[in-house]
N, C-alpha and C positions, 0 to 999 in steps of 0.2 A: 703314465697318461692313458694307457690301455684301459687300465682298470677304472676309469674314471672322466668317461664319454662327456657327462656335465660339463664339465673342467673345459676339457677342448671346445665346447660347442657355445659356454661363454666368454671365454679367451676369442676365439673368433668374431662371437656377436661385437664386444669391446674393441676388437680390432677393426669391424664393422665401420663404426662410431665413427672414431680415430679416423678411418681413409676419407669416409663424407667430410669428418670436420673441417681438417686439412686440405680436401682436395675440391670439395663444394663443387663434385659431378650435377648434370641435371636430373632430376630426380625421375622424372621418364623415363630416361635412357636404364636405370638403374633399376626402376619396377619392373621394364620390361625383361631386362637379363636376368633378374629376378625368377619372374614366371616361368621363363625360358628353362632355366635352370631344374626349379623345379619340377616343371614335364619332365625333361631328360629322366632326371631323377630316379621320376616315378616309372618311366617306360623301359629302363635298364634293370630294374627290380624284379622285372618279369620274364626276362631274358636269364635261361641257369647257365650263364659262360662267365669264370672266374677275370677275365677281362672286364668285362658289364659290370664286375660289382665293384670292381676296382674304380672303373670310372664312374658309376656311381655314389661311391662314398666318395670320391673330389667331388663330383658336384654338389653331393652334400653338405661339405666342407664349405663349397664357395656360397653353398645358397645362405650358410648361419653367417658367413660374411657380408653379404651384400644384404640379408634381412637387418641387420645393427644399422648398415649404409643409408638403407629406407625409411626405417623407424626413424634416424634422427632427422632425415631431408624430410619424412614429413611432420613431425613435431615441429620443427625448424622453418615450413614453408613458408607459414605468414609470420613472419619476422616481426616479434612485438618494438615498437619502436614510438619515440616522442611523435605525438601527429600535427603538430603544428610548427610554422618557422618563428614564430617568437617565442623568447623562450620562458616567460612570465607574460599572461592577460590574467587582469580584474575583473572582477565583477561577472565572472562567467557562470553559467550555468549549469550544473550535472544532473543528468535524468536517468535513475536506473534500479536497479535490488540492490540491499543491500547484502553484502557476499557473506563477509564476515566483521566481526567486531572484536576490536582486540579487549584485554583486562584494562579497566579504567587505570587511567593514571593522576597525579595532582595537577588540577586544571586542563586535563584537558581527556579527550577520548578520539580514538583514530578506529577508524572501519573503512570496508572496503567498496566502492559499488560498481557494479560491473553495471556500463553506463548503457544505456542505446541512443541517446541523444545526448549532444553540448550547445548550446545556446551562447552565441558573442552576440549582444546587440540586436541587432532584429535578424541576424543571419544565425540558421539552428542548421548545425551538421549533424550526419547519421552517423553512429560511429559506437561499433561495440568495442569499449578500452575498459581495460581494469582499471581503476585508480584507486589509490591511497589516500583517503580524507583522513586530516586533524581538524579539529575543534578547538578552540581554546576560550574560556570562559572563567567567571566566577568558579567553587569550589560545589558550591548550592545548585549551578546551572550545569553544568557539566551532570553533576551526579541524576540529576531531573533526568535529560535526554537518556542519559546509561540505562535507566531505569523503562523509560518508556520502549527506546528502541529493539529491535528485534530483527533477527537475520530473515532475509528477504522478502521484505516490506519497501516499496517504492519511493523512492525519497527524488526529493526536488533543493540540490542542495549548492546556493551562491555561495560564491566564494572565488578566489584567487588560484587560477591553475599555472602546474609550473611543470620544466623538467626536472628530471631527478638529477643529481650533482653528478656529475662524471669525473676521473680523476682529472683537477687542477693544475693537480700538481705533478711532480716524479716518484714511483712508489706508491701513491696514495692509493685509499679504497675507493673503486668504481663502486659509486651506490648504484648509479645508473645501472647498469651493468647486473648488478646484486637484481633488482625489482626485475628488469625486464627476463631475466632465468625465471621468476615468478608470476609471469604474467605480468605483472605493471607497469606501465608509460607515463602515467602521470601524477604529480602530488596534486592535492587541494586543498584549501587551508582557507579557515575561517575563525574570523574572534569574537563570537556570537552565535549560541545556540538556537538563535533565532533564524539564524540562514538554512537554516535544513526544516522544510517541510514533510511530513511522512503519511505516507497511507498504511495504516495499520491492518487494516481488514487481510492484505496479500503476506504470510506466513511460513517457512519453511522448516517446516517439523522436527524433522530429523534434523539436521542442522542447527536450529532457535534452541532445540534441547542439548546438544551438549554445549551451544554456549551458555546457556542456561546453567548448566551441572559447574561449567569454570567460574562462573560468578559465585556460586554459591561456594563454593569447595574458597575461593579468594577470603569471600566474604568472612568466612570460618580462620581461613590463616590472618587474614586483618586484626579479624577480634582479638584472637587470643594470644597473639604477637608484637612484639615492638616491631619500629622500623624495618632497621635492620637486620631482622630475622624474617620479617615478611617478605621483606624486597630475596633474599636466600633463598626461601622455602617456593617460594610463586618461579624461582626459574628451575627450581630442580625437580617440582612435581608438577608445573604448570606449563614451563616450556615458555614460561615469559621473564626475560631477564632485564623489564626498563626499571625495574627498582633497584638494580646496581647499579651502582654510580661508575661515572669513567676509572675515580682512582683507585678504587677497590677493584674492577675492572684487570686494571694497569698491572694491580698487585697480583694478582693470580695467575697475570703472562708473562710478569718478568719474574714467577716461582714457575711456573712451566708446570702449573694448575688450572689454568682456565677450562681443558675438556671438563671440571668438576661443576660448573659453571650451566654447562650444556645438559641439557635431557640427553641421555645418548647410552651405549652396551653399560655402560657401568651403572647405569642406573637403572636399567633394565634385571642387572642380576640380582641389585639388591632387591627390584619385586616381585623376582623368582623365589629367591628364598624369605623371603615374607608370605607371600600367596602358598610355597609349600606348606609351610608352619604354620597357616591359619588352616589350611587344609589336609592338616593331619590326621583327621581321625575317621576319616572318608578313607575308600578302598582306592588303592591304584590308580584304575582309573578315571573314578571319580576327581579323584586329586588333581591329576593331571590336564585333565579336560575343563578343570574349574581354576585351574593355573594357567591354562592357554587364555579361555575365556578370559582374566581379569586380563593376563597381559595384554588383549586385542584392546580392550576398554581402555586401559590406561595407554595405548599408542594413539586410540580415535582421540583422548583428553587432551593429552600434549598436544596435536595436530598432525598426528604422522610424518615427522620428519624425518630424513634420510636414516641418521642412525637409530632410532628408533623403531622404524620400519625396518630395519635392517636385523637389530638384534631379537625382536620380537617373532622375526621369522625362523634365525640361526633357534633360540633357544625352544619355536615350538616342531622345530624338527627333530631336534634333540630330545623333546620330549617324547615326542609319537613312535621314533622309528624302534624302541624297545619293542611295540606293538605290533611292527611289523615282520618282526623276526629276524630283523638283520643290526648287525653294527654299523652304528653311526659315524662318517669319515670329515672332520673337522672340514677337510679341500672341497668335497660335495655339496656340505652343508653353508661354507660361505659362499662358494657358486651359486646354489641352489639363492639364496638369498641377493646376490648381484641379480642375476638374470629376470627378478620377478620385478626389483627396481627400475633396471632398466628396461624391460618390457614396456612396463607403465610412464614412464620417461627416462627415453635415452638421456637429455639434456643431465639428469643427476649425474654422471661420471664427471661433468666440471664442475659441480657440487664444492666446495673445500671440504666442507662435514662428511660428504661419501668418501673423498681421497683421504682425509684423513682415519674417518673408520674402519676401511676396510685395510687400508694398510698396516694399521695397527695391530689389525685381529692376525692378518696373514702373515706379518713379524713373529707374531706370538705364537701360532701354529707350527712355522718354521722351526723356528732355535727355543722354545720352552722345554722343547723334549731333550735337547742338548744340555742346556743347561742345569734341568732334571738330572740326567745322568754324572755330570762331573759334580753336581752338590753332593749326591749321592753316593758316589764314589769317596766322597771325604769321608764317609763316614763319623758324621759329627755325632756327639752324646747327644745334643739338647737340641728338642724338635723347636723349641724359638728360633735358638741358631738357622733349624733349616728352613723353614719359614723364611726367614727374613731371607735369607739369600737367595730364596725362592721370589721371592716379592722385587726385592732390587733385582736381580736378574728377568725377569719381565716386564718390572719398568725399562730397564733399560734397552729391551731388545725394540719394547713398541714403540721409544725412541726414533731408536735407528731407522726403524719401519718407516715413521711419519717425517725424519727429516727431511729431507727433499719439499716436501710439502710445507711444512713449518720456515723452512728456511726462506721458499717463493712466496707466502704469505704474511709471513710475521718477520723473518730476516734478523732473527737472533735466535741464536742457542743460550739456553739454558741451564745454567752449572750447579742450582742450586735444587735442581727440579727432583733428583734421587731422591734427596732428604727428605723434601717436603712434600712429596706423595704417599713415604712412608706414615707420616702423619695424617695428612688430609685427605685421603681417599679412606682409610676407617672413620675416621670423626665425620666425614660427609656423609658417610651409610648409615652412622647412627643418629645422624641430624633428620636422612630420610625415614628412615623407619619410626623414630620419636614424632617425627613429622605426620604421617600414616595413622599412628596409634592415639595422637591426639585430636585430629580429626572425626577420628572413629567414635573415639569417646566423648568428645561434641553434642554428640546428638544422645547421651545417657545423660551425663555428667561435666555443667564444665566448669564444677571446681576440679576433677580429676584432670579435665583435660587441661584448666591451667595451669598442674602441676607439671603433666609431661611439657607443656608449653615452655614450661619457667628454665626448665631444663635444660630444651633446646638453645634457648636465649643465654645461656652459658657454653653450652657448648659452639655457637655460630660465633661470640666474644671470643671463646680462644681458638676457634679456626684463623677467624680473622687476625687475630694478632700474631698466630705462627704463621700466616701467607703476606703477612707486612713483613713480617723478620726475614723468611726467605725470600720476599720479593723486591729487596731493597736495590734499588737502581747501581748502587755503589757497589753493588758486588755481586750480582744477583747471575747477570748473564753479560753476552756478549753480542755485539751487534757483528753481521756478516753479510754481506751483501748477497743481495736475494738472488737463489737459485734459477735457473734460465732451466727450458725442456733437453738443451743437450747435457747439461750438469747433471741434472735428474737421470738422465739414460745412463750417466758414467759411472754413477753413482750406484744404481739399483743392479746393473753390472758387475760391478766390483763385486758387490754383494752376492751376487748369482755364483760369481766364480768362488769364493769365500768357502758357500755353502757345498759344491761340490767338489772343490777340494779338499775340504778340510780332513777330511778322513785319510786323505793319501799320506799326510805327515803326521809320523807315528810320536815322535817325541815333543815335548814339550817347547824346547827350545827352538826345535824348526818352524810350529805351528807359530812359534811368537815375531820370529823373523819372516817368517811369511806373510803375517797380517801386517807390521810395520810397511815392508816392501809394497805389499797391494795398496795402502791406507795412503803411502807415498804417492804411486802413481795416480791412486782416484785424484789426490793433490792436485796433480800438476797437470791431466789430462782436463781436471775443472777450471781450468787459468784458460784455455786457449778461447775460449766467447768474449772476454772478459770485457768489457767497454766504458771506460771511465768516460761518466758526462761533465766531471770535473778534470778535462782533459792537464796530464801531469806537464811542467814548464809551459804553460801558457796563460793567458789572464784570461777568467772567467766571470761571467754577470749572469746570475740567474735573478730575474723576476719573477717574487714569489708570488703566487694568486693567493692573497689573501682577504680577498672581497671589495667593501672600501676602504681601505687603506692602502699604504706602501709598505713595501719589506724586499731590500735586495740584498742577494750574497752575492760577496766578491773572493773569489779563489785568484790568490796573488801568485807569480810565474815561482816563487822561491816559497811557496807552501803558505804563506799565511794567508788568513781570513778574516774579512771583515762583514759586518751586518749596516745596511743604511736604514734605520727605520724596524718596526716589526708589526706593525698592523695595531687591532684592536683587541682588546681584552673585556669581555663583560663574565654577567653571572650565569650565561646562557653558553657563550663558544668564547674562551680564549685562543687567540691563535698564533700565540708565541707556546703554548702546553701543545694543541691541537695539529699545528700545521708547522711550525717552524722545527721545534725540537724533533718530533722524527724524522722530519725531512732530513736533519744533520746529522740524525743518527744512519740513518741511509747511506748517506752519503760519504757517512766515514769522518765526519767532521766531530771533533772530540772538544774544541775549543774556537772560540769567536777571540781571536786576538785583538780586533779593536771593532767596538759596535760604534754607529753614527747616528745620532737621535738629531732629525733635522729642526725640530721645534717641538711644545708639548703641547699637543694636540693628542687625545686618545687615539687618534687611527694612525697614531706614528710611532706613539712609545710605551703605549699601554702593554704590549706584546710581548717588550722584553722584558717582563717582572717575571715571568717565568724561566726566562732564562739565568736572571740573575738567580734566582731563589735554587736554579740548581747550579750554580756554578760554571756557566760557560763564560760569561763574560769578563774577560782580561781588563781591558779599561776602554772607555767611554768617551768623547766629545761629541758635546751638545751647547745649545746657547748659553749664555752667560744668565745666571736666575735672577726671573723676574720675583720680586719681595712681592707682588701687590696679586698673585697667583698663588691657589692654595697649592696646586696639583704638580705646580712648579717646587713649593718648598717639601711637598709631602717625597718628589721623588728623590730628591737632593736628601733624606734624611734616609730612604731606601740604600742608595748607594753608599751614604757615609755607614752606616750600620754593618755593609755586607763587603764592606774594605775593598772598595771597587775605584782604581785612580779615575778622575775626572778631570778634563779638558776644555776649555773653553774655545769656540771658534773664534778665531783673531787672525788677520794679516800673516800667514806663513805658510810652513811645506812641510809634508810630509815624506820623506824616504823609505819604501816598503821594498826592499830589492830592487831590481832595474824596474822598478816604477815609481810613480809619484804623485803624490796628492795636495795639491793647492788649494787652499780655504781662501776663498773669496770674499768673505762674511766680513764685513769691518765699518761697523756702523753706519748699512748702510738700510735701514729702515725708514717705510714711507713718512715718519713721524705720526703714526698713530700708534700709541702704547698699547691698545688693547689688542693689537694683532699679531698674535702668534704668527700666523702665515706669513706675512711680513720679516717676521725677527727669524725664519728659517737660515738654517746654515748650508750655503751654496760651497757647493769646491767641484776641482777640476781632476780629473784620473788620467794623467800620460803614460801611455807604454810605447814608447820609441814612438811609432810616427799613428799610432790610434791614440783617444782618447775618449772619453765621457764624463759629460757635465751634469751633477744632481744639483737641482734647485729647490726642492722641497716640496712648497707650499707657495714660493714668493710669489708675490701681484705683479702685476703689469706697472705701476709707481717704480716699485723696487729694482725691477729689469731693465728701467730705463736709466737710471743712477748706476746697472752693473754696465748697458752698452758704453755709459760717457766716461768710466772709469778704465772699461780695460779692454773696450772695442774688440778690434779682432781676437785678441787670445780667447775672446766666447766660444769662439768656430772650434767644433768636436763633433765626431764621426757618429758617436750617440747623446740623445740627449733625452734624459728621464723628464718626461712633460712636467711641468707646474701645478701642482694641486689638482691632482687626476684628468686633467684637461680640459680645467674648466674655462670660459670666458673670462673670470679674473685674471688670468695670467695667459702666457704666449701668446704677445702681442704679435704683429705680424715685422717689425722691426726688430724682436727680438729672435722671434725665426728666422729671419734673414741671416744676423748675425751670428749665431749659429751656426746656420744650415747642416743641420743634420742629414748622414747617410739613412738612420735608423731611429725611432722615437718608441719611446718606454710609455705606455699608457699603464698606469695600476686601479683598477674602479671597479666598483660592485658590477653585477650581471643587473641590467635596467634599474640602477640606485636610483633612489626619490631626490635626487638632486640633479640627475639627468647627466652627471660627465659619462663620457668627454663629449664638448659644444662642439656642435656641428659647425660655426665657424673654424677654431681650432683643427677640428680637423680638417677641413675644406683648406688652410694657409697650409698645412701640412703636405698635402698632396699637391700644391700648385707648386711646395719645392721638391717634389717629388720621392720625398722621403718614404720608407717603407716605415710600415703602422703597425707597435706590437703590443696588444691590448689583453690585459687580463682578463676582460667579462668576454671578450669574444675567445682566445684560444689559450686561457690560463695559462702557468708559467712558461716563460721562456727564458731559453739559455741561449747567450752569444760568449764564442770566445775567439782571443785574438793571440796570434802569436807574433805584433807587433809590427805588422806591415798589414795584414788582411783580418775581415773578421769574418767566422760562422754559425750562421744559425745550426743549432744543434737539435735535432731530430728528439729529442729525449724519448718520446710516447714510444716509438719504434726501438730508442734501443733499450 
């Protein structure tokens, strides 16, 4: 660490970071011990007594810590955040530049405007916020405005402002969360290019040209590409990945391929050695200087994002320092490269793209040289041979490097990932550089270039088909419950100790007993956080926020599980694919042993088409099939197809372990045929002296035929409201008879049908029931060990 003063001085800036983040001192107090600092500093420097330089360099020490503390308290001072208490208004008005503009996409275009004004109604707030505009229009209207508009031109643009989604659920991605590390607060969203007024006159040059240069360079991959080679090429030299679809997507992380996916060092090297090789016949340093050069251009193209920025810096120091007459130190040069990031924004260290690039590189730094050496040591005949084990042994080390990270973000390892980077990390470089080369040749030739074109579009065909083969859900990887910051410490630990021992055991068989033993302990030193929100021998009810619909999972005291309902399914967001199935992957749930479809209604049962289609579902009760419904016979033919037992609700019990389920359901509809909500299937959940009552959908008709049928047995500790709590249903005699401790609200965030009715709730609170609503605090868990119930923290744990 002597020899490499860098090293220390941004390990400290980063540890900087870390104390602010954590410890959220006031940022005064922090400036001032700051400056303090540095006086000392500088006034002991000029003092020649071997004491003075000693305390000295501490407070040197302390000032590169407490400058990381500064930089992020003041990045961090004005806290970008939603500026309104509702959480959707219409009709609002944005006044501002516009920042950026992303690549068009089908129907619609999204850019940014950092606003100075919002206008609600006759009341206009002063308010500099970034926001995120969509558009969505015809194919012909959309492309009109792409065309007209231009980065920092003033726009006057109606529409619909919102927050950004926050996690719902447990596990899920904070988008919220994502925007505001980027500046933005709020979405806006309009279905008419007519909502955006522009002043074209006000222009921003530098800026308006390189999106200028992305449209054109798009424009070029559109033409001369099919789809799905465009949707490819546009994220890996463009830094825009909306033309991959989710399950192509899916396929590349459950191959433990998707950094291929990302602009980032890998794709950086390949236009290193592109830019060398066009720049070969130039001298030295012409070459180099003209290989810096393109790499800077091609990090302004993408947008400069973390790794990007990262390895465009590693590789042009790498370049230079021949020049300056010394050897280049791999520790220096990613230092040197950390520190300029986070200079420019501390905030990137909680980046995932930064933790995961740079932990990758500093894996590989570590143990390549190791690894080097014992391949080496075999001395194998055939340079393929070494190669290859050269390749798999730095796949696998930058593995280990990024697990921790992989594991708290995505929360699966990946088994198939060796294989298939041996594949799709070459066939991707030569996708980019086929990519590159036809481009180029664009502007001579484009029959030439639709040859290299035609090319690429076979080679992006069989990428894609070998990252479906190893991304196959059935065998691909494995789900692990996401990483915590004290697992991460234990883990990169282990690791540390690993690397400095590993030299002290000379033989083979100790070195192998030794890594088992440490590999052991990281085991079982990462168990001790561990917090099941599916607390084990106890019943558990998670209400899932799945918008407007219903979707509850039920964790029974003796393991099993059930699903009541799964939300809605369209062409835009399924969320039995979206929201239900990772949430069980999460969760640890491998099988839905009985789902409950309360009536067929699309925001009840459309959700579990995806489940079935992957096989979680054991067997199913739902109402008895209405003939005179198509959606009814269409699902009945889904389930007969996919050998899935089916149930009808009728007068009985169910026995799930020491609990129990009672179907209430027995002909007791209002006598209106056409109402699904009505024909809902109601049952009762006992666990020793708790209980909870799902009703579906049913009306207020129905509830009063369930009071005259079977009066007090209604009465239960919880009670999942009646068709998201609308005025159709929970009559106030039916709350009565209940009387719930606790009520299940499931309803959109401000839905166009206005649940849950403020009557409804108004009878709710005069029985003094607590109110647990998905548009206001997304899912919630209660679980009871049969005498008490609690609410379960999930967000905290």
């Amino acid at each position: 660490m002597k020899d490499y003063p860098l090293i220390k001085f941004t390990l400290l800036f980063i540890s900087g970071i870390l104390l602010q983040y954590y410890g959220s001192f006031e940022h005064n107090y922090l400036l001032l011990l700051f400056i303090s600092l540095i006086a000392i500093s500088a006034i002991l420097t000029f003092i020649p007594k071997d004491f003075c330089k000693s305390i000295s360099n501490i407070s040197v020490m302390f000032s590169a810590l407490l400058l990381g503390a500064v930089m992020y308290s003041t990045t961090t001072l004005e806290k970008v955040h939603y500026p309104f208490r509702t959480p959707k208004i219409k009709s609002a008005q944005v006044f501002g530049s516009i920042g950026k503009i992303e690549l068009i996409r089908e129907g619609r275009i999204t850019f940014y405007i950092n606003s100075d004004s919002l206008r609600m109604g006759l009341k206009t707030y002063k308010s500099k916020t970034k926001i995120l505009c969509s558009v969505y229009d015809t194919q012909q209207n959309v492309n009109k405005l792409y065309k007209d508009l231009k980065v920092g031109n003033y726009a006057a643009f109606t529409s619909t402002i919102s927050r950004p989604k926050n996690t719902r659920n447990p596990y899920e991605f904070d988008y919220e969360k994502y925007l505001n590390y980027r500046g933005v607060s709020v979405l806006a969203t309009a279905y008419s290019t007519e909502s955006i007024h522009v002043n074209h006159q006000v222009v921003s040059t530098f800026k308006n040209s390189i999106h200028e240069i992305r449209k054109y360079l798009d424009n070029k991959i559109t033409t001369l590409h099919n789809q799905t080679t465009e949707g490819l090429l546009r994220g890996l030299l463009l830094a825009d990945r909306s033309g991959i679809d989710y399950n192509t997507n899916s396929d590349f992380m459950n191959a433990g391929v998707v950094h291929v996916l990302s602009v980032s060092g890998l794709h950086v090297g390949y236009i290193v050695i592109i830019f060398l090789f066009m720049f070969n016949r130039f001298n030295l340093y012409w070459r180099v200087s003209l290989t810096i050069f393109g790499l800077f251009t091609y990090m302004i193209i993408t947008g400069s994002e973390a790794p990007v920025f990262r390895s465009t810096i590693m590789a042009s120091v790498i370049l230079i320092t021949p020049f300056l007459g010394r050897e280049s130190s791999s520790y220096n040069t990613l230092s040197l490269a950390a520190l300029i990031i986070l200079l420019l924004n501390p905030v990137e260290l909680f980046n995932p793209s930064f933790q995961l690039s740079f932990s990758a590189i500093l894996a590989l730094i570590i143990f390549f040289p190791m690894i080097k050496k014992i391949v080496e040591a075999r001395k194998y005949s055939s340079k393929f041979l070494n190669y290859f084990l050269l390749f798999l042994g730095s796949t696998f080390v930058a593995q280990i490097g990024t697990l921790p990270f992989t594991l708290s973000y995505f929360g699966r390892i990946s088994l198939t990932s060796l294989a298939a980077n041996f594949f799709v990390i070459p066939i991707s470089g030569i996708i980019v550089g086929l990519g590159i080369v036809s481009l180029a040749l664009s502007t001579v030739s484009l029959w030439l270039a639709d040859v290299y074109a035609s090319c690429n579009e076979f080679l992006t065909y069989l990428l894609f088909l070998i990252v479906r083969f190893f991304g196959n859900p059935n065998y691909s990887f494995i789900s692990i419950k996401p990483f915590s910051l004290y697992d991460s410490i234990m883990f990169y630990l282990s690791l540390g100790i690993l690397v400095t021992s590993w030299k002290k055991f000379l033989s083979i068989k100790a070195k192998t007993v030794f890594v088992i033993l440490l590999g052991l302990s990281t085991l079982i030193a990462i168990q001790f956080d561990d917090k099941e929100l599916l607390t084990p021998k106890k019943l558990t009810i998670v209400s899932i926020d799945v918008g407007q619909g219903d979707a509850f999972l039920i964790k029974f005291p003796n393991g099993k599980t059930a699903l009541v309902d799964a939300g809605d399914a369209t062409l835009r967001f399924d969320n039995g694919k979206r929201v239900i199935l990772p949430l069980l992957e999460k969760l640890g749930v491998d099988k839905i042993d009985y789902a409950f479809i309360s009536h067929i209604d699309a925001d009840h049962y459309m959700g579990v088409l995806s489940l079935i289609k992957e096989k979680k579902i054991a067997e199913l009760f739902k109402p008895e099939i209405n003939p005179t419904k198509q959606n009814d016979l269409d699902f009945e033919g889904i389930l007969k197809r996919n050998g899935i037992p089916v149930h009808y609700y009728k007068h009985e019990s169910l026995a799930i372990g020491n609990a129990k389920l009672y179907f209430l359901h027995s002909n007791l509809q209002s006598g209106d045929s056409e109402s699904s909500n009505d024909n809902s299937g109601v049952f009762k959940l006992v666990y020793a002296k708790n209980s909870i009552l799902f009703t579906g959908d049913a009306g207020v008709k129905v509830e009063e035929k369930y009071i005259a049928k079977y009066g007090k047995f209604l009465k239960s500790n919880i009670l999942k409201v009646g068709h998201h709590g609308s005025k159709t249903s929970s009559s106030g005699n039916f709350l009565q008879s209940v009387s719930p401790k606790y009520a299940l609200i499931s309803a959109g965030i401000m839905n166009k049908f206005h649940h849950p009715s403020n009557d409804v709730l108004d009878r709710l609170r005069k029985l003094h029931t607590k109110i647990l609503r998905t548009d206001e605090l997304g899912a919630s868990i209660i679980s009871s060990d049969g005498s008490n119930f609690e609410i379960v923290d999930w967000r905290n744990n």
